[in-house]
C-alpha positions as CSV (number, residue, x, y, z in Angstrom):
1,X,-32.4,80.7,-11.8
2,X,-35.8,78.8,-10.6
3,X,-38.7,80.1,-12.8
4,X,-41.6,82.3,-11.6
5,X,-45.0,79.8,-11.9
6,X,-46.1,81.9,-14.7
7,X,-42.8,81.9,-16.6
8,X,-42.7,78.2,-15.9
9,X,-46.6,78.4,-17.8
10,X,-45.2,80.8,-20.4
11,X,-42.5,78.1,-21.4
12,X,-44.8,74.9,-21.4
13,X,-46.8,77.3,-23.7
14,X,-49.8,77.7,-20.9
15,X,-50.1,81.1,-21.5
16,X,-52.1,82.8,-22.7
17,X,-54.7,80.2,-22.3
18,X,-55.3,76.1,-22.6
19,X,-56.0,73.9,-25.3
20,X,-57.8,70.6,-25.7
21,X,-55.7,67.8,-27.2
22,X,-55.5,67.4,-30.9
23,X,-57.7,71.3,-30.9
24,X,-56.2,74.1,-33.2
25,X,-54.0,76.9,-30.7
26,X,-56.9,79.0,-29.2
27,X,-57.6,82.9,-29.7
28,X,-55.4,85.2,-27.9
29,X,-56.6,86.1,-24.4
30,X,-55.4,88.2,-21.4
31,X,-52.8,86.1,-19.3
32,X,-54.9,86.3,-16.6
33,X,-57.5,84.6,-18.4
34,X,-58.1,80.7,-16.9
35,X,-60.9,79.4,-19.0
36,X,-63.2,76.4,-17.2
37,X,-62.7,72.8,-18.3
38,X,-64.9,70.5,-20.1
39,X,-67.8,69.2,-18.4
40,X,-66.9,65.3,-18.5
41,X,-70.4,64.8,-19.4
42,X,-70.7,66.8,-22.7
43,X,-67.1,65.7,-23.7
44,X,-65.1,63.0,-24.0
45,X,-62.1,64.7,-25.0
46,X,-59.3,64.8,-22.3
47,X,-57.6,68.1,-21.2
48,X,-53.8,66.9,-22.3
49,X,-52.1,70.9,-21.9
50,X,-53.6,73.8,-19.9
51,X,-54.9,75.4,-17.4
52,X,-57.9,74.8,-16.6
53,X,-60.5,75.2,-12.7
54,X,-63.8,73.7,-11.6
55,X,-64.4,76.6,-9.4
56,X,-61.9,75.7,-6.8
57,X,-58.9,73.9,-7.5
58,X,-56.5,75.1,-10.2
59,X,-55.4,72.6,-12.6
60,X,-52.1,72.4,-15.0
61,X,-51.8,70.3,-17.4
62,X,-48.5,69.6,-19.7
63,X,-47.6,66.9,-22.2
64,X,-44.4,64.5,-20.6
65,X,-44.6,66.8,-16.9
66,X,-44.4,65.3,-13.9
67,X,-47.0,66.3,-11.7
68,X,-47.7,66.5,-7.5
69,X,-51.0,65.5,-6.6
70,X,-53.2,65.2,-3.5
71,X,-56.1,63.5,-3.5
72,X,-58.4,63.5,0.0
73,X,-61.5,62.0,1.4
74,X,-64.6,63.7,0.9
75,X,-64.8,64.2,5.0
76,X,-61.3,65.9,4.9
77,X,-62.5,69.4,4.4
78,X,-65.4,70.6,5.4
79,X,-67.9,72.9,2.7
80,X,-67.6,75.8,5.2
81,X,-63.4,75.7,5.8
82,X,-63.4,75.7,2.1
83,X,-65.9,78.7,2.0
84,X,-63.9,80.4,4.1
85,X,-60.8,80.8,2.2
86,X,-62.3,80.7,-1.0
87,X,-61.1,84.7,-1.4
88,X,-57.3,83.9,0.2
89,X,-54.8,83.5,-2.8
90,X,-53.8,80.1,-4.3
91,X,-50.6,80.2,-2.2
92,X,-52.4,80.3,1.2
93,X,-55.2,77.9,0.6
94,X,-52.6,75.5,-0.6
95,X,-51.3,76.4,3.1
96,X,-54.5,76.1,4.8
97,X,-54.9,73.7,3.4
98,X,-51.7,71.6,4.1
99,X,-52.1,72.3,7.7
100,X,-55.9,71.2,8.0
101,X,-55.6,67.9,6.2
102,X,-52.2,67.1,8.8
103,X,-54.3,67.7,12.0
104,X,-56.5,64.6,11.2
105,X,-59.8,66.1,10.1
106,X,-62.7,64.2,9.3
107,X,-63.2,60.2,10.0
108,X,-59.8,58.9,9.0
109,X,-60.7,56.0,7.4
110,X,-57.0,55.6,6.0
111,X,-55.6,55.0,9.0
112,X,-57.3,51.1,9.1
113,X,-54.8,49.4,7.7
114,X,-56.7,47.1,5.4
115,X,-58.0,50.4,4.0
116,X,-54.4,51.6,3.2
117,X,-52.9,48.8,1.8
118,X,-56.3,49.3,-0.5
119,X,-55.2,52.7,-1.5
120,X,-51.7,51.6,-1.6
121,X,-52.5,48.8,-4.4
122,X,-54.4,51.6,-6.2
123,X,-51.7,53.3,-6.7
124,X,-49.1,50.5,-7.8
125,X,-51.3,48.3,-9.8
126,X,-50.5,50.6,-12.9
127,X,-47.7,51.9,-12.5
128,X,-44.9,51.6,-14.8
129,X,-48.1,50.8,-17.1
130,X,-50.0,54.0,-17.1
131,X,-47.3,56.3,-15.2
132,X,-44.1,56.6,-13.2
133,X,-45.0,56.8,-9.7
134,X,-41.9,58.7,-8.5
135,X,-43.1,58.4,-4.3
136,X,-46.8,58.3,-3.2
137,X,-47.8,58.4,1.0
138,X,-51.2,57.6,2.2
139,X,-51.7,59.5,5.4
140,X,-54.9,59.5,7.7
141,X,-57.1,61.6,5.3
142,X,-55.3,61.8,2.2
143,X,-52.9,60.8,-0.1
144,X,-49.5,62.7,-1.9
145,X,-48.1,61.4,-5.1
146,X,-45.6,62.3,-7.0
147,X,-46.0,60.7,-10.9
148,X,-45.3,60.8,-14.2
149,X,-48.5,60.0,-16.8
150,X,-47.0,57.5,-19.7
151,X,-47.8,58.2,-23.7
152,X,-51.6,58.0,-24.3
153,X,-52.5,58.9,-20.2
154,X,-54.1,61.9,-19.3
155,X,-54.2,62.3,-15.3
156,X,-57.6,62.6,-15.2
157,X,-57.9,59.4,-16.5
158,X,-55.3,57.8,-14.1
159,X,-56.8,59.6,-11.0
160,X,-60.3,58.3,-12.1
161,X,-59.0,55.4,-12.0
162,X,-57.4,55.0,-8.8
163,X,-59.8,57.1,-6.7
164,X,-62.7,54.7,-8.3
165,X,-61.1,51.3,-7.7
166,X,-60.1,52.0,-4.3
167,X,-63.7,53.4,-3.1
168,X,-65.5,50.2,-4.7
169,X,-62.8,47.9,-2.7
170,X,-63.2,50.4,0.5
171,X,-66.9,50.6,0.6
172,X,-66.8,46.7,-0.2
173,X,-64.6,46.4,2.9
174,X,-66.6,48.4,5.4
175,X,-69.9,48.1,4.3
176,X,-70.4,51.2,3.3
177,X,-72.1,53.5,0.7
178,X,-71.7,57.1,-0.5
179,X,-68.6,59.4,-1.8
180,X,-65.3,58.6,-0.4
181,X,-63.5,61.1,-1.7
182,X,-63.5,65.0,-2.4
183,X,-64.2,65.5,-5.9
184,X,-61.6,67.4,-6.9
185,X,-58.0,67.1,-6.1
186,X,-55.3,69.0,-6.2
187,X,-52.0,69.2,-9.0
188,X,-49.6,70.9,-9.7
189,X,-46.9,70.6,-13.1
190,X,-43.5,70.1,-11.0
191,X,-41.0,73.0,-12.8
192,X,-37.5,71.8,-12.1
193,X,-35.3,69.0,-10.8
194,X,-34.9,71.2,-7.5
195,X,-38.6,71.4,-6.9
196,X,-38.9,67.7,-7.9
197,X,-36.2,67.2,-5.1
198,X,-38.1,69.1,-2.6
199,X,-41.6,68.2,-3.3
200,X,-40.4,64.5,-3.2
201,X,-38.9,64.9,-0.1
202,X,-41.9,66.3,1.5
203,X,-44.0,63.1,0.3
204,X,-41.6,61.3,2.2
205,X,-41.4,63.5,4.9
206,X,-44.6,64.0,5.5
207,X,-45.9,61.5,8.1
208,X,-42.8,62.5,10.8
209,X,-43.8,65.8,10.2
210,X,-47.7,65.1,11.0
211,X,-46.5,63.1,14.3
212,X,-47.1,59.7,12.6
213,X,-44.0,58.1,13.0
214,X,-40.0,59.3,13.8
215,X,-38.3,58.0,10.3
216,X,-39.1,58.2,7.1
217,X,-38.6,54.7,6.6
218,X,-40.8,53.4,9.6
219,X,-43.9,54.5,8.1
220,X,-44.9,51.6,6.5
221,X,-47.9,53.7,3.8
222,X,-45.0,55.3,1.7
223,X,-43.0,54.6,-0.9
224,X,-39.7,54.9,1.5
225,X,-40.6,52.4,4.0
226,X,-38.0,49.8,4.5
227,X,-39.6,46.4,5.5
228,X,-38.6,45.0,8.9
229,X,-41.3,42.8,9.6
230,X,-43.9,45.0,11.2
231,X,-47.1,46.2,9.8
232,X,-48.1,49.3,12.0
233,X,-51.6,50.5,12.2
234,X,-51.7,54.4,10.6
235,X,-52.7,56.9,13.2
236,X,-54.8,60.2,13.1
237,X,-51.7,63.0,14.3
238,X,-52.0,64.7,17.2
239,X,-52.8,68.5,17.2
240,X,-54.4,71.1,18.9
241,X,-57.5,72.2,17.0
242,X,-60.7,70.9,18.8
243,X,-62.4,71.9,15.8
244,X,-60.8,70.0,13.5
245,X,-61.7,66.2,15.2
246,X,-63.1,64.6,18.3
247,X,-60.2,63.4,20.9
248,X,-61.3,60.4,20.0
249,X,-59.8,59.9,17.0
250,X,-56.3,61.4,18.1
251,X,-53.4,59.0,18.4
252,X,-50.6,58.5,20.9
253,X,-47.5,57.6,19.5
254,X,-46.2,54.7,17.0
255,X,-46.8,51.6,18.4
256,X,-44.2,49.4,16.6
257,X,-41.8,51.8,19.1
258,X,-43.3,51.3,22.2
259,X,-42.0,49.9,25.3
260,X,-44.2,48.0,27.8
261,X,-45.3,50.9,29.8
262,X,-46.3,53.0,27.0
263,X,-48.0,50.2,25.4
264,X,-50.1,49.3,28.0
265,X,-51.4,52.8,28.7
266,X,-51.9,52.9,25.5
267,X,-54.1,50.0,25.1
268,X,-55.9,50.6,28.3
269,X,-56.9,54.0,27.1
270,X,-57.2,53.4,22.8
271,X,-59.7,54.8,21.2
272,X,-59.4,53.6,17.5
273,X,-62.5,52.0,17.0
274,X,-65.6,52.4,18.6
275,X,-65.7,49.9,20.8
276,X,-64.1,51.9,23.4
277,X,-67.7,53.4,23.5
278,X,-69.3,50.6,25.7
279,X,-66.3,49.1,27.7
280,X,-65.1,49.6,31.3
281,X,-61.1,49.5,29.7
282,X,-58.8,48.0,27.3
283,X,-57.1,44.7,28.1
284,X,-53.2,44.4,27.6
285,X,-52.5,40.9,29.0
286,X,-51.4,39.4,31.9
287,X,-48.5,37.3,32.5
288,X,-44.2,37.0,32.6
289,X,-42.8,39.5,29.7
290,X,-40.1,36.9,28.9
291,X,-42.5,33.9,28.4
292,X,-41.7,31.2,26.1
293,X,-45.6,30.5,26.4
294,X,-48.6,32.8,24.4
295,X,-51.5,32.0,24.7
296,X,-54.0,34.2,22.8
297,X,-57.6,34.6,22.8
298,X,-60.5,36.6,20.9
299,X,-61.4,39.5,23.5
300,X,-62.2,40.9,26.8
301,X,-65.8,39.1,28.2
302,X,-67.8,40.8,31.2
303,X,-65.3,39.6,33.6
304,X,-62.7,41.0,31.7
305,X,-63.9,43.9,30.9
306,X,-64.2,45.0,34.3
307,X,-61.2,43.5,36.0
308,X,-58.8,44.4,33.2
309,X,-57.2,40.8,32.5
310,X,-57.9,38.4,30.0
311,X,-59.5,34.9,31.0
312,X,-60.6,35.4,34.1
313,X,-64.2,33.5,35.6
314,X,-65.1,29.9,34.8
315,X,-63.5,30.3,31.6
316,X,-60.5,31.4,33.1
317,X,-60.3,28.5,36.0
318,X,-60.2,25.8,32.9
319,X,-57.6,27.6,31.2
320,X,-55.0,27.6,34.0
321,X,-56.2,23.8,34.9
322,X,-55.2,23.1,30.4
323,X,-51.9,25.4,31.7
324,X,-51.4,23.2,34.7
325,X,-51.5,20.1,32.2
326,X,-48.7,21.4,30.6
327,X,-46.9,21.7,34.0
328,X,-46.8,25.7,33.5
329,X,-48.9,28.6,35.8
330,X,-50.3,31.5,34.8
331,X,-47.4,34.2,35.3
332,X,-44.5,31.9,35.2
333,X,-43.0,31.2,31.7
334,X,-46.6,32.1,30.2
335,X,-48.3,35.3,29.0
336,X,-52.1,35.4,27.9
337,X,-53.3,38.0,25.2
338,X,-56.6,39.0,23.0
339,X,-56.4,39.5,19.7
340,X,-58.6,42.2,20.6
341,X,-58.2,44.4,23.5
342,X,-61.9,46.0,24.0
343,X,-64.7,44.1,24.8
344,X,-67.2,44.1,21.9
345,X,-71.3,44.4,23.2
346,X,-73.1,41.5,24.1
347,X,-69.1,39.6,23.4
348,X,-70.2,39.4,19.5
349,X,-67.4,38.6,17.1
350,X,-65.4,41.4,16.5
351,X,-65.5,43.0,13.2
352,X,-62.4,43.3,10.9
353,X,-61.9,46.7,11.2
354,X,-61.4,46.4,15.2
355,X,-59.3,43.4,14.9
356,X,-57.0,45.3,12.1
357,X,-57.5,48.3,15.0
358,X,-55.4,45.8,17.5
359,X,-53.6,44.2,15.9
360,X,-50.6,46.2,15.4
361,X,-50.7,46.1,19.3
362,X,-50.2,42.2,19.6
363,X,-47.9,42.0,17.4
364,X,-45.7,44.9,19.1
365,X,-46.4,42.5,22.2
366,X,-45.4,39.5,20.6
367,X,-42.0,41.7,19.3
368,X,-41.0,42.5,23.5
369,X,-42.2,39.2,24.6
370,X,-40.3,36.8,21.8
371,X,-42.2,33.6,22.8
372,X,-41.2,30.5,21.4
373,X,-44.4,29.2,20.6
374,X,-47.8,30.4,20.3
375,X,-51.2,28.8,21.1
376,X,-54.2,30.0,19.5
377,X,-56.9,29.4,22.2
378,X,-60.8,29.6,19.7
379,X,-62.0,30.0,16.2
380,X,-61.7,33.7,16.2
381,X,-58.2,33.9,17.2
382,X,-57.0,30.9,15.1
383,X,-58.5,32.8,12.1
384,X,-57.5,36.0,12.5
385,X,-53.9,35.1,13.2
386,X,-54.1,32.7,10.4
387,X,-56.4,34.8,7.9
388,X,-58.2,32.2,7.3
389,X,-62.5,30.9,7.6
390,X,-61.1,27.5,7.9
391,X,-63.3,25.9,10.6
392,X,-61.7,25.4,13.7
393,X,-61.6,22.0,13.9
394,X,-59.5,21.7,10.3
395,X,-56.8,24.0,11.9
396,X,-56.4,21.6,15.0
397,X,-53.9,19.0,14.7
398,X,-50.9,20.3,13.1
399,X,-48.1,23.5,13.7
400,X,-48.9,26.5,11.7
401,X,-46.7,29.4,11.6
402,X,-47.3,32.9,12.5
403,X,-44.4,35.8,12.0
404,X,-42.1,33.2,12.4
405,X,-43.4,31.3,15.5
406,X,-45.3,28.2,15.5
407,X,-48.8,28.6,16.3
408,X,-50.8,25.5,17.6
409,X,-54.5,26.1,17.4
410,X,-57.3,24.9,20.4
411,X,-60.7,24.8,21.5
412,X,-61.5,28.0,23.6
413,X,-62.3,27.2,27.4
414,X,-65.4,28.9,27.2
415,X,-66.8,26.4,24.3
416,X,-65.5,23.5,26.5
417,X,-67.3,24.4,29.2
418,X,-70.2,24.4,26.7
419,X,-69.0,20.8,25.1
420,X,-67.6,19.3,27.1
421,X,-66.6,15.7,25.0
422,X,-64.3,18.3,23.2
423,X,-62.1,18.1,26.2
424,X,-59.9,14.9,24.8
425,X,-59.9,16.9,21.4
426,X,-58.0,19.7,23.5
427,X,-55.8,17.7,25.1
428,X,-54.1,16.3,21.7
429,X,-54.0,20.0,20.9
430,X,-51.8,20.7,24.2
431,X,-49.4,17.1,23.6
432,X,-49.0,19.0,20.2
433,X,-47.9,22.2,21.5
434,X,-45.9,20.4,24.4
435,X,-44.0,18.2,22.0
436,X,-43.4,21.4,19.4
437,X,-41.9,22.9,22.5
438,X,-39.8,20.2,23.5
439,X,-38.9,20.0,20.0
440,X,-37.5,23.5,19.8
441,X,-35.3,23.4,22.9
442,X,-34.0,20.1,21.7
């Protein structure tokens, strides 16, 4: 017979009220009685068993429980949605809550992927350390865990910990300053194995359910994901509530599933960084979808931008005359990509967070195309592929390897046409990629 929540306080000795570790058994008080916790400024001592509220969020804690938590960014709820169920009962603002944080409120930072894999280290740096961490998922605006705190760990002390490391490293990452996440967040003592079953199933299930992805295991910001290579980028779930964020920030489907159809639309109409702002449209690529030849630049210039294909203009003209070298044409046996697919103002670099934007979309192209050898054309693609600041001219000469594939790097056309004595310099680069080819047909 599953326990009611407040027999399941009654047993851990919760009731009638909560107790500081190490503090004598307080007075007797109504059950109904939840006393407020410590402020961490006048007291050091950490809440170990009890209930205890800050004025919103209930909080149970019990020596040796296990313990679901959510944890969200400071964006995620709005003071006013939080006002207005401030009178509903726990149950339904649990709920309401639920449902608001899956529709993709707020910014989303989590769904960068070099701002997941931040949270994700959080989160398994100590474990097995400090705690069990049982399954954990970092969705778009917030994060589930499931753990268990070792001897000697209070949670508060573990969830300081990770929510504090991971918004130095974030705001580190994007520049940024200011609170990154809500205050509070949310816990519960699991009761049973059957509601540790189901709460640990909802972790995992969690990102299908939200739209993000069709398995479990292809969601690659969760404790279930099964590595096959890919790296997706997260996406903000599609929903219905206008109110809840701008159609910008909605998503379209996974794209480590997409064929070539859904994958260009997509990419011709993204919006996951802000550069679709000030282009015309995104660039896919052009060229055979069976190539053995990629050839990958930086991003979208003017020309681009506005006819919708990559290396087009002067640029362009020398890159089929370095293709012709090579006795190939653009569209036969070759296909030309961007590591990024928007055109960024004034063709500046791009900035991390819009190449990790893209990225999961050239590599999905690279998985349909399965080239046999890449060619980096530029510093910015050669380092981004590579993740590397090695200058350009230390990457030229020999075969590096990227997913698998070897990856020759070169000058891009448009700094040729700019120096051009580099031009002997990019022909050993294109003897080097011709006799890697030759090599692998051999």
């Amino acid at each position: 017979m599953t326990l009611s929540r407040e027999d399941c306080h009654r047993e851990l000795g919760l009731l009638p009220v909560w107790r500081l570790k190490g503090a004598a058994p307080a007075s007797p008080a109504r059950e109904t009685d939840v006393a407020p916790a410590p402020s961490p400024a006048s007291s050091r001592a950490h809440l170990s068993q009890g209930i205890h509220t800050r004025g919103y969020l209930p909080h149970t804690k019990a020596e040796g429980a296990t313990y679901f938590v959510t944890f969200r960014l400071a964006d995620s709820l709005p003071a006013a949605v939080l006002e207005s169920w401030a009178e509903a009962p726990e149950t339904e603002r649990a709920r309401n809550t639920e449902r608001y944080l899956d529709q993709g409120a707020g910014e989303c930072l989590l769904t960068r992927p070099e701002v997941a894999e931040i949270v994700q280290r959080a989160l398994t740096n100590h474990a097995d350390s400090r705690y069990t961490l049982h399954e954990y998922v970092v969705m778009p605006n917030h994060v589930h865990l499931l753990l268990t705190p070792l001897a000697n760990h209070a949670l508060s002390e573990i969830l300081h910990s990770v929510k504090s490391w991971a918004a130095h490293k974030i705001n580190d990452l994007l520049g940024r300053t200011g609170t990154l996440w809500q205050h509070e967040s949310f816990d519960r003592v699991v009761r049973d194995d059957d509601e540790m079953q189901a709460l640990a199933a909802y972790v995992r299930r969690n990102p299908v359910k939200a739209g993000l992805c069709a398995e479990e295991t292809a969601f690659r910001w969760g404790s279930c994901w099964k590595d096959a290579g890919e790296t997706p980028a997260l996406q903000v779930p599609p929903h219905d509530a206008d109110t809840v964020a701008p159609a910008s920030r909605r998503p379209v489907a996974d794209v480590s599933v997409m064929d070539w159809d859904t994958l260009r639309a997509t990419i011709k109409s993204c919006t996951l960084c802000d550069l679709h702002k000030t282009r015309t449209q995104g660039v896919p690529g052009v060229g055979d979808i069976h190539a053995d030849w990629l050839f990958i630049g930086e991003a979208p210039g003017a020309d681009e931008d506005r006819q919708g294909e990559p290396f087009v203009g002067q640029a362009g003209k020398l890159l089929d005359a370095m293709l012709g070298a090579l006795r190939l044409k653009r569209g036969e046996n070759v296909y030309i990509a961007n590591v990024l697919k928007s055109r960024p103002p004034g063709n500046r670099d791009p900035r991390p967070e819009e190449v990790a934007a893209c990225l999961p979309y050239l590599e999905r192209q690279i998985d349909l195309i399965q080239p046999k050898i890449i060619v980096a054309v530029g510093r910015i693609a050669a380092q981004n592929l590579l993740r590397t600041d090695t200058p350009i001219g230390k990457l030229r000469g020999r075969v590096h390897q990227y997913r698998g594939l070897p990856l020759v790097v070169t000058y891009h056309p448009a700094y040729l046409l700019r120096s051009p004595a580099d031009k002997a310099k990019a022909w050993e680069d294109l003897v080097l990629a011709a006799g890697t080819m030759k090599n692998l047909r051999a």
